[in-house]
C-alpha positions as CSV (number, residue, x, y, z in Angstrom):
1,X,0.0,0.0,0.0
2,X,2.9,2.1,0.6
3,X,4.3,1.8,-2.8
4,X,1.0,2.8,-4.4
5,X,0.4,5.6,-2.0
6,X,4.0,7.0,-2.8
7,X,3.1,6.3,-6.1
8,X,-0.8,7.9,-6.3
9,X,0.8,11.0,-4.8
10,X,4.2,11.0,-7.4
11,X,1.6,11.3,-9.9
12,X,-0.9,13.9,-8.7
13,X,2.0,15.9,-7.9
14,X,3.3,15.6,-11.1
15,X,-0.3,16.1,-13.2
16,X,-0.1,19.4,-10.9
17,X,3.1,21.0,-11.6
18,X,1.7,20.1,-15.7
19,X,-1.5,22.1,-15.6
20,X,-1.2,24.7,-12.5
21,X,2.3,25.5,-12.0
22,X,4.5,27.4,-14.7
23,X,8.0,28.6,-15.5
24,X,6.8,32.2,-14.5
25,X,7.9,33.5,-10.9
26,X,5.3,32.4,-8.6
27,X,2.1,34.4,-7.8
28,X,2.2,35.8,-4.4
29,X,-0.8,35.6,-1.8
30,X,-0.6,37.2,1.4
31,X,-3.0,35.1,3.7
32,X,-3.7,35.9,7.7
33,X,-4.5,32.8,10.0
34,X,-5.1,31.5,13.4
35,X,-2.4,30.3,15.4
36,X,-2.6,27.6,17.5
37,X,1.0,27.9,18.4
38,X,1.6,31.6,19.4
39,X,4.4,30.2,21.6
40,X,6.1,28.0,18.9
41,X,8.2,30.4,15.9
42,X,7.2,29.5,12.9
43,X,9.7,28.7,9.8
44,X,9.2,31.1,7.2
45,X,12.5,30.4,5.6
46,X,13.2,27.4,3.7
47,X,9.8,26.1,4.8
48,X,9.5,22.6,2.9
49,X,6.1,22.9,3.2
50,X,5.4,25.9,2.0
51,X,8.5,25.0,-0.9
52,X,6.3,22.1,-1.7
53,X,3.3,24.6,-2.6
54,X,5.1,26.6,-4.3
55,X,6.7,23.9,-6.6
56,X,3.3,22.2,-6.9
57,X,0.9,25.1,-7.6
58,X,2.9,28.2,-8.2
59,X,2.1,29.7,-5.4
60,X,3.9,32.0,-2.9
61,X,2.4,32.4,0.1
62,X,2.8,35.1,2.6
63,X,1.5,34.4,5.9
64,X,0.6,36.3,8.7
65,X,-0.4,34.7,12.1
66,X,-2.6,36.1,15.0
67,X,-2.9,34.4,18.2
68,X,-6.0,32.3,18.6
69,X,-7.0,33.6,21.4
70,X,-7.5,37.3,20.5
71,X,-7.9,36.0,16.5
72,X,-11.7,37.9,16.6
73,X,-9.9,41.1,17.6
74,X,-7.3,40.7,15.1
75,X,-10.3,40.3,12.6
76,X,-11.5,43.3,13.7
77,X,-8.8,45.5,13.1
78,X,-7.6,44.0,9.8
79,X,-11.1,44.6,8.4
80,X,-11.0,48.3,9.4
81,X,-7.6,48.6,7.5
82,X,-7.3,49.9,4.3
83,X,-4.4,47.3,3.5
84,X,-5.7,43.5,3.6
85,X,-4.3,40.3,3.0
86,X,-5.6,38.9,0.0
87,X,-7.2,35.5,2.1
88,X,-8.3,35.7,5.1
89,X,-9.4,33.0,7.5
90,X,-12.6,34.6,9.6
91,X,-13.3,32.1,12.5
92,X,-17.3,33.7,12.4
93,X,-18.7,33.8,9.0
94,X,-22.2,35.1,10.1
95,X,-20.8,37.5,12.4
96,X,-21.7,41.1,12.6
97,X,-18.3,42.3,11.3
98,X,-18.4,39.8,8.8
99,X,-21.9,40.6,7.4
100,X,-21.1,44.3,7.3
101,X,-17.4,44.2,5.5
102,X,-19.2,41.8,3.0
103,X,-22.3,43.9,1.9
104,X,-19.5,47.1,2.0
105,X,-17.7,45.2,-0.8
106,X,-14.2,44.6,1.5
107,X,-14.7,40.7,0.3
108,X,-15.1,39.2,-3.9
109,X,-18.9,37.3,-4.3
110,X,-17.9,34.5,-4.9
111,X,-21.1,32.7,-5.7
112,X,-20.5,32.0,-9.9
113,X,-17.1,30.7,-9.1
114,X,-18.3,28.3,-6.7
115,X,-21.2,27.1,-8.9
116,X,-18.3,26.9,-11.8
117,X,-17.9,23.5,-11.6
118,X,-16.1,22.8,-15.1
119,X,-13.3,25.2,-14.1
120,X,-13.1,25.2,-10.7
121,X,-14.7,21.5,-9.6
122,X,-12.7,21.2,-6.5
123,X,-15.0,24.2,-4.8
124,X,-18.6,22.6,-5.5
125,X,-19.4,21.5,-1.8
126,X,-22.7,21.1,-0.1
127,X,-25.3,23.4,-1.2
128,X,-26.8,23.2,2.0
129,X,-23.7,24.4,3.9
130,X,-22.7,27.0,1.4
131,X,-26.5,28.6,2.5
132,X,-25.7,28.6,6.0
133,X,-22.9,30.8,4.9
134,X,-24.5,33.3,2.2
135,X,-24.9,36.7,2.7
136,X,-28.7,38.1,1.3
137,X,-28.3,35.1,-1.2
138,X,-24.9,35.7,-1.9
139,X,-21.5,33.5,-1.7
140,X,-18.3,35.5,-0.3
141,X,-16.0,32.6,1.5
142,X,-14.9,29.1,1.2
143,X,-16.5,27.4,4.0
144,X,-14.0,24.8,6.0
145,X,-15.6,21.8,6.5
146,X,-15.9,20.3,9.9
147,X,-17.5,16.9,11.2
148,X,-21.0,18.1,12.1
149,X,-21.6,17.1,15.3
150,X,-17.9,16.8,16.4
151,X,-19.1,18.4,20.4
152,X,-20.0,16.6,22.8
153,X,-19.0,14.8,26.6
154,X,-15.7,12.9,27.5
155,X,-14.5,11.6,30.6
156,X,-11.6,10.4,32.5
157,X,-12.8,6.3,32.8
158,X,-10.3,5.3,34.8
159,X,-11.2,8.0,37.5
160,X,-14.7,7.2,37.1
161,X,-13.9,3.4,37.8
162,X,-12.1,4.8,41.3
163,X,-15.4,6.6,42.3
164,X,-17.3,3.3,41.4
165,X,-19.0,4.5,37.8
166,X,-17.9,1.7,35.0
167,X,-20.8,2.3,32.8
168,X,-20.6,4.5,29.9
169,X,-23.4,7.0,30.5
170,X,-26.6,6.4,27.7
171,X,-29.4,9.0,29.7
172,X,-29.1,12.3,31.2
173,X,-29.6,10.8,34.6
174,X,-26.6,8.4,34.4
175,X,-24.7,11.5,33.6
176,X,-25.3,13.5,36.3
177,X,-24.6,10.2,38.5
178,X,-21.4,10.1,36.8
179,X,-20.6,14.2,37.5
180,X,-21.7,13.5,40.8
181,X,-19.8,11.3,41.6
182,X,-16.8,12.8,39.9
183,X,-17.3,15.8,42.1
184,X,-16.5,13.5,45.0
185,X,-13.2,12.4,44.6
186,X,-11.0,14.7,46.0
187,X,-11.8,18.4,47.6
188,X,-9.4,20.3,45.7
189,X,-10.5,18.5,41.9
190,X,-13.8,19.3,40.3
191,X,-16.4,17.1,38.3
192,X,-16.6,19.3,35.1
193,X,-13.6,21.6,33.3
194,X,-15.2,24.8,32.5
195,X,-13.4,27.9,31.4
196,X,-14.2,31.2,30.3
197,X,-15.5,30.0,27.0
198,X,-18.7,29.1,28.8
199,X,-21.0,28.9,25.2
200,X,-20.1,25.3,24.2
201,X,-20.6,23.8,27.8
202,X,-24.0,25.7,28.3
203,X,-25.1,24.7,24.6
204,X,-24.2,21.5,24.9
205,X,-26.4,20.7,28.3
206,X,-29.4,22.8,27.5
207,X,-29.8,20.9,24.0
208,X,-29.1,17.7,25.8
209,X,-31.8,18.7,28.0
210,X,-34.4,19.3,25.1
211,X,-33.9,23.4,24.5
212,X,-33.8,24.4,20.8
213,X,-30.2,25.0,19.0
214,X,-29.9,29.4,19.6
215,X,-33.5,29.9,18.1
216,X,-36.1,27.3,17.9
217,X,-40.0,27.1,16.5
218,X,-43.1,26.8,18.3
219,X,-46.0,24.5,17.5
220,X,-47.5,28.0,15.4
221,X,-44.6,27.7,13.1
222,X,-43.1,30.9,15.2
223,X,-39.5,31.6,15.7
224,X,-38.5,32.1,19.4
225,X,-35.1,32.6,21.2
226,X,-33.5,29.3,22.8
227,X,-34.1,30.6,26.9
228,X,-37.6,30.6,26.2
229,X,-37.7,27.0,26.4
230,X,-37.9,25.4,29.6
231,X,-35.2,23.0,28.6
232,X,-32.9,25.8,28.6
233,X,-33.1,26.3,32.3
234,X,-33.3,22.5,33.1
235,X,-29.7,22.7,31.2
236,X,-28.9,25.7,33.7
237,X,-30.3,23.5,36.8
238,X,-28.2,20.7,35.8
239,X,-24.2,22.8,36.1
240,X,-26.1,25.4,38.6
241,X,-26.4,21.7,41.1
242,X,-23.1,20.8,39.9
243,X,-21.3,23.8,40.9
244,X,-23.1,24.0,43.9
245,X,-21.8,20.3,45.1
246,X,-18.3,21.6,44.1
247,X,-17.8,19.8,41.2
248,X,-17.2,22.7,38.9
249,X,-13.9,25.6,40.0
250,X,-15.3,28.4,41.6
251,X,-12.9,30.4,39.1
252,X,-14.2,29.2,35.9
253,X,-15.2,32.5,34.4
254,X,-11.9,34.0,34.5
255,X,-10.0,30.6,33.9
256,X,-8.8,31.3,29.6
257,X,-9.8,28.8,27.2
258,X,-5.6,28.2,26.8
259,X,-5.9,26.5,29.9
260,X,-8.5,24.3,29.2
261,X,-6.2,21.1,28.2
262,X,-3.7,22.0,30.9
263,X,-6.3,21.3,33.7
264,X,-6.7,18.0,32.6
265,X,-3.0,16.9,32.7
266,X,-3.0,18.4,35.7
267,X,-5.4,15.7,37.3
268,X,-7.6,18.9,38.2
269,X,-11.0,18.3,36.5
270,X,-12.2,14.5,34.9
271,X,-14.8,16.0,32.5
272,X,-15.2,18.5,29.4
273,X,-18.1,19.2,27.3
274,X,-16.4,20.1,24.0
275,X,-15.2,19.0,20.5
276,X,-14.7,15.4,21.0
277,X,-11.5,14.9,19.2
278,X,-10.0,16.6,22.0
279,X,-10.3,13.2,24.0
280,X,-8.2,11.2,22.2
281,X,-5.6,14.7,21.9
282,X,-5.7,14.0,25.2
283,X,-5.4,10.0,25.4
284,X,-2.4,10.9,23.4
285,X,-0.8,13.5,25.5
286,X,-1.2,11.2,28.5
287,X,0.5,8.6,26.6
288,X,3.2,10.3,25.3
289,X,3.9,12.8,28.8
290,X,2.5,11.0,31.6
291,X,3.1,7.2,30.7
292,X,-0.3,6.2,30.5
293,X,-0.6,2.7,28.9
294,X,-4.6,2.3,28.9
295,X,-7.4,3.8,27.6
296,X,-8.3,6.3,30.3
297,X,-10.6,8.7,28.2
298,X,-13.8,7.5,26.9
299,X,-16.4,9.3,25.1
300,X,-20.0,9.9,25.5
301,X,-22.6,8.8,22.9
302,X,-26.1,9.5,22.3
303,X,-27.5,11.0,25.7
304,X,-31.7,9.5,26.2
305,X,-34.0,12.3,27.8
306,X,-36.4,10.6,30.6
307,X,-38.8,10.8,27.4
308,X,-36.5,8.5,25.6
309,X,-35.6,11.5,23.3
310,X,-32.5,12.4,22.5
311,X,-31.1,15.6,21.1
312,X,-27.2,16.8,20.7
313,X,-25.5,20.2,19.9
314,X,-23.9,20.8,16.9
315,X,-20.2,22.1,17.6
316,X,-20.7,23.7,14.4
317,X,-23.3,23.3,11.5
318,X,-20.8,21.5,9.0
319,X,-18.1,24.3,9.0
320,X,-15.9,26.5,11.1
321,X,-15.5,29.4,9.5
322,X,-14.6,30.2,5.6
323,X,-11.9,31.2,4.1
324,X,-12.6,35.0,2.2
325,X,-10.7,36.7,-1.0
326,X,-10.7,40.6,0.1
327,X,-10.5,43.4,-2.4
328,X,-7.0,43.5,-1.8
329,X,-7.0,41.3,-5.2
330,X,-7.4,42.9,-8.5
331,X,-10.2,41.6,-10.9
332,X,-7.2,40.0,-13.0
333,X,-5.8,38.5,-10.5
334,X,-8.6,36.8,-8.7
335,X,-9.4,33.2,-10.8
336,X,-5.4,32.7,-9.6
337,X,-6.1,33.1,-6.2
338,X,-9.9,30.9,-6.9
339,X,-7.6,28.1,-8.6
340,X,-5.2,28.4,-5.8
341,X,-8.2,27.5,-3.4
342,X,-9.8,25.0,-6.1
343,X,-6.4,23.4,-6.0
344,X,-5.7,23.5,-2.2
345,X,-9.2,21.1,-1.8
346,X,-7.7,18.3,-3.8
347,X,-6.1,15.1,-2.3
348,X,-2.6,17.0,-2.7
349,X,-3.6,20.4,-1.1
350,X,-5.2,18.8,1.8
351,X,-2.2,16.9,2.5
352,X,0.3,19.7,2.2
353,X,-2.1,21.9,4.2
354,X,-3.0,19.5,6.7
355,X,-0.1,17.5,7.0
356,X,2.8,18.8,5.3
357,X,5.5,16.6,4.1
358,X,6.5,13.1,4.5
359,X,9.3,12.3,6.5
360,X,9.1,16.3,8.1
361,X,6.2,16.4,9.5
362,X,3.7,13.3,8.7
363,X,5.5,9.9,8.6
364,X,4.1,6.0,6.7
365,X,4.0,3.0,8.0
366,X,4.8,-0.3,6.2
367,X,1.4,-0.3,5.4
368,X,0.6,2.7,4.0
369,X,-1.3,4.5,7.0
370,X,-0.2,8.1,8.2
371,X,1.6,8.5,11.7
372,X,1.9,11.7,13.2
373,X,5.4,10.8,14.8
374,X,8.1,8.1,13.2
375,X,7.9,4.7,14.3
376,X,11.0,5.2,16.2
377,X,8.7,6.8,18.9
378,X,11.0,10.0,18.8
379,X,8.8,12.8,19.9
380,X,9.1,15.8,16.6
381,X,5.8,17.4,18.0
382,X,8.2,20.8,18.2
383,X,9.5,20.1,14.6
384,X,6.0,19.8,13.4
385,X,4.9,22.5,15.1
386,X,7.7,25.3,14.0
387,X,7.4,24.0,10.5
388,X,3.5,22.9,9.9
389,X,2.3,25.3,12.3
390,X,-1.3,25.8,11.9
391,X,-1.6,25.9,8.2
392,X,-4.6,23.7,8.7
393,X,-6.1,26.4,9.0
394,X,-6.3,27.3,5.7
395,X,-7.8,23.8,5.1
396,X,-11.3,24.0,4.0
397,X,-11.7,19.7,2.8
398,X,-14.8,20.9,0.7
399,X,-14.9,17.2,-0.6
400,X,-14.3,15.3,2.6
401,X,-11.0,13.8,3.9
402,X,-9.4,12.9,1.1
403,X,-5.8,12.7,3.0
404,X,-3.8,9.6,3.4
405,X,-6.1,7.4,6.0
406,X,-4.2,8.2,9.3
407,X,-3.0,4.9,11.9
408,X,-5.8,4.9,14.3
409,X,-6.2,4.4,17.7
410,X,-9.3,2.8,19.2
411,X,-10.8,6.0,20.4
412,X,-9.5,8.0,16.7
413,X,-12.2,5.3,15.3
414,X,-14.9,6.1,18.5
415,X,-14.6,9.5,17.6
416,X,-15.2,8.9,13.6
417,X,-18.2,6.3,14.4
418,X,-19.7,8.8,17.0
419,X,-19.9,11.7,14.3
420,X,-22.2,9.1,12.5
421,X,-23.7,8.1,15.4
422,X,-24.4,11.2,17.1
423,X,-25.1,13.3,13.5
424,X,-29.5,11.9,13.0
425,X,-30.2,13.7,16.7
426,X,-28.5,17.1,15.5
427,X,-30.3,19.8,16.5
428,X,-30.1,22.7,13.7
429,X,-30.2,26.8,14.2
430,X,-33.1,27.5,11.6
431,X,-32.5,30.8,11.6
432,X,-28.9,30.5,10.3
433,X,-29.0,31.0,7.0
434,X,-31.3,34.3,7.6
435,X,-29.8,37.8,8.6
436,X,-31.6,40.3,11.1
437,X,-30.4,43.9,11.2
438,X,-30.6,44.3,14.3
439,X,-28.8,41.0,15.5
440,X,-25.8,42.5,12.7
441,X,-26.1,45.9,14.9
442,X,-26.4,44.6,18.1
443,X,-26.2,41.1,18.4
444,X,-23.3,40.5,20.4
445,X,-23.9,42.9,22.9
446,X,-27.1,41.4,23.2
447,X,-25.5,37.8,23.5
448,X,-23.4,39.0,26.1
449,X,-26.5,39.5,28.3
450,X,-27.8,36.2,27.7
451,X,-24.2,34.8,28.4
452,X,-23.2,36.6,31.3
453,X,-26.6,35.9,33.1
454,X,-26.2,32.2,32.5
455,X,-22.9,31.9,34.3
456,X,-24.0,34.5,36.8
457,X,-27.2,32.1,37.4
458,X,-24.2,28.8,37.3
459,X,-22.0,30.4,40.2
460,X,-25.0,30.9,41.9
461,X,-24.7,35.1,42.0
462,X,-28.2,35.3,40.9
463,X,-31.5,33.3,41.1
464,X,-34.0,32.7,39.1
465,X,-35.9,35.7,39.2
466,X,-33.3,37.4,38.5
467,X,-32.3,35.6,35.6
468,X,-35.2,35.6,33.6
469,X,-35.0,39.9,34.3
470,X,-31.9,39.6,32.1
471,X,-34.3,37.6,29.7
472,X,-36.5,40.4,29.8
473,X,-33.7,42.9,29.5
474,X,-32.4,41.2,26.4
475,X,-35.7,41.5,25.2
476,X,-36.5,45.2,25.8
477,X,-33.0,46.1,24.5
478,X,-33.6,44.5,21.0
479,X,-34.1,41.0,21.5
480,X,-38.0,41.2,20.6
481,X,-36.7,43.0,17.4
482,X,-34.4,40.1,16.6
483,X,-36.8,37.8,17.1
484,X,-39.7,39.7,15.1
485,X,-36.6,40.1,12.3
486,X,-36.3,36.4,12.7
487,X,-39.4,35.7,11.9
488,X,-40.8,37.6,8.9
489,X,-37.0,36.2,7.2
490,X,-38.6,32.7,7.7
491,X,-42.2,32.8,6.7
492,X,-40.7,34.5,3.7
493,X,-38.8,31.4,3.3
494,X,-41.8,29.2,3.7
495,X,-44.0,31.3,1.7
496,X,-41.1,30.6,-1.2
């Protein structure tokens, strides 16, 4: 398999440098990106990587990083500045900033190229998705695909075994059995990790709990906001008791999401409601850092209701983000930049982007199979790191993985069956393909109400009452207008 892998990849490269690269210099793309690895330098210099892309499809490419953690305020900035990079990665392609530089022209429509499948076939993805993304009907970014459920509940088994739960949890009442008795096994560790990026933990248990996915419809065929439902509390209720039994840090609104994977290895928290690939990250970690030898991280599946029901969050609703061509291009320049992209979602692109180069930073196995470190065991996490970086980023894998099939473990292949699994009780935001005015104006600070009174309501600084005045508040504030906005966008739709 090896030999024909080698061989499948000789040849693509090959057919590549025929039709896409040339003899002329190589066209230039500045390009701004998340980093994942603000603490690690990157090689810009005699990159292989980035030689390889330039060899392959005669492309330079100029990249500038921005922390991850402050990436939405880099975004921000760059899209109040006259100069651009030509690509840009936004992390929130129906946020307010995003919705306002498009409709003031700072991005190309892309919706012909994308529809151009003769010229540009690499770029015709899900029609669906690519409507989640549209602006007022329009196309202006690549999305990046992502598994569609991909969030959910993992645990520390082996920890759960010492508090006496062996049992995988399959309802919402063996789960809280399981947190509880997490919370009890030492008073300075706690049941749940929570951080200050408090929306995927809150989203995940409300939606478990029955409450619609941001914005749900009634049995009129109206739209209403998520809290309305009573679900949504019960999801409240359920971390509310958990923090109140100790098994959440009393700190977890000022603790940063770059801390998140830390308290795990630090034996300080046994549970995370999050993407699920980060459980076998972690597996990993463990058995690379801290000698573990077992499985000690197992993942939650489908999660019944008393009612039997069952109903997950999406972690994202089948992308994260697109990737956008600004104005910075000229007219004439922009089909190189689209074939760049076309190019950069074919077998070759995603494994250059995603993976790099063989031998640098991906390694084979006799048979075939990717590794992600040699077979010697030496550990080039710090090579791969400096010279693969987070170019993933610019990954968007419109047609699926089509990478070399990486070595699993037994929970890489949970987490791949569970996105099956878990992907018939997704519960979908129906008003995500519409755009209110006032949610572009005002949405986030209006979020931020919403937000800030659930984890006030969590820590147990407000009750009840006082939480559903913040409701209110978010309603008399603009809320109602949203959700009248909401509305008339989708009986127009259903009137269509």
């Amino acid at each position: 398999m090896k030999k024909l892998v080698s061989l499948f990849l000789a040849l693509v490269m090959m057919l590549s440098v025929m039709s896409f690269a040339s003899a002329e210099e190589p066209f230039t793309i500045t390009v701004l990106l998340p980093d994942m690895y603000a603490t690690v330098d990157f090689q810009s210099e005699d990159n292989p990587v980035l030689k390889a892309i330039e060899e392959v499809a005669g492309v330079k490419l100029d990249i500038t990083w921005a922390a991850n953690s402050t990436y939405g305020d880099t975004i921000n900035t760059t899209l109040a500045d006259k100069e651009m990079p030509m690509l840009m990665v936004l992390t929130d392609a129906r946020g307010n900033n995003t919705i306002n530089s498009a409709r003031a022209g700072a991005f190309w429509d892309l919706t012909d190229f994308v529809k151009d499948a003769e010229n540009y076939p690499n770029l015709a993805g899900d029609a669906s998705i690519y409507n989640n993304i549209s602006i007022d009907g329009r196309i202006y970014g690549i999305y990046r695909t992502r598994a569609y459920p991909r969030a959910g509940i993992y645990y520390r088994s082996d920890i759960a075994a010492q508090a006496g739960i062996t049992k995988v949890p399959e309802t919402l009442d063996e789960l809280t059995a399981l947190a509880e008795a997490l919370a009890k096994v030492s008073d300075d560790t706690y049941a749940l990790n929570m951080c200050s990026y408090t929306a995927g933990t809150i989203n995940i248990i409300t939606v478990a709990h029955g409450a619609p996915n941001n914005w749900g419809i009634n049995e009129e065929g109206k739209i209403y906001p998520a809290h309305e439902h009573p679900a949504y509390l019960e999801g409240l209720n359920w971390l509310r008791n958990l923090y109140q039994i100790g098994g959440i840090d009393p700190n977890f609104a000022t603790i940063d999401s770059t801390q998140w994977d830390n308290i795990e290895r630090t034996g300080k928290a046994f549970m995370r409601f999050d993407c699920l690939d980060n459980a076998y990250r972690q597996q990993e970690w463990f058995e690379k850092n801290a000698g573990a030898t077992e499985q000690i991280f197992q993942m939650v599946g489908p999660l019944a209701k008393a009612d039997g029901t069952i109903s997950v969050w999406p972690q994202n609703p089948g992308f994260s983000g697109e990737v956008v061509v600004t104005k910075a291009v000229s007219e004439a320049d922009l089909p190189k930049v689209i074939k760049f992209l076309d190019w950069a979602n074919t077998a070759e692109g995603q494994m250059l982007l995603n993976w790099g180069v063989a031998d640098v930073t991906y390694w084979l196995d006799e048979e075939g199979y990717r590794l992600t470190a040699p077979a010697s065991g030496e550990d080039m996490s710090l090579q791969v790191q400096t010279i693969q970086h987070s170019l993933n980023q610019l990954g968007m894998n419109i047609a699926g993985d089509l990478c070399i099939p990486l070595r699993q473990s037994d929970l890489r292949a949970r987490y791949a069956e569970l996105n099956g699994i878990l992907a018939p009780y997704v519960v979908a935001d129906p008003c995500y393909p519409f755009v209110s005015e006032t949610n572009v104006a005002f949405g986030s600070q209006l979020t931020t109400i919403i937000t800030d009174a659930a984890v006030q309501y969590i820590a147990g600084i407000i009750d009840e009452a006082q939480l559903k005045a913040e409701w209110q508040r978010w309603s008399d504030e603009g809320g109602a207008i949203i959700t009248e906005e909401y509305n008339a966008a989708y009986q127009a739709a259903q009137a269509k």
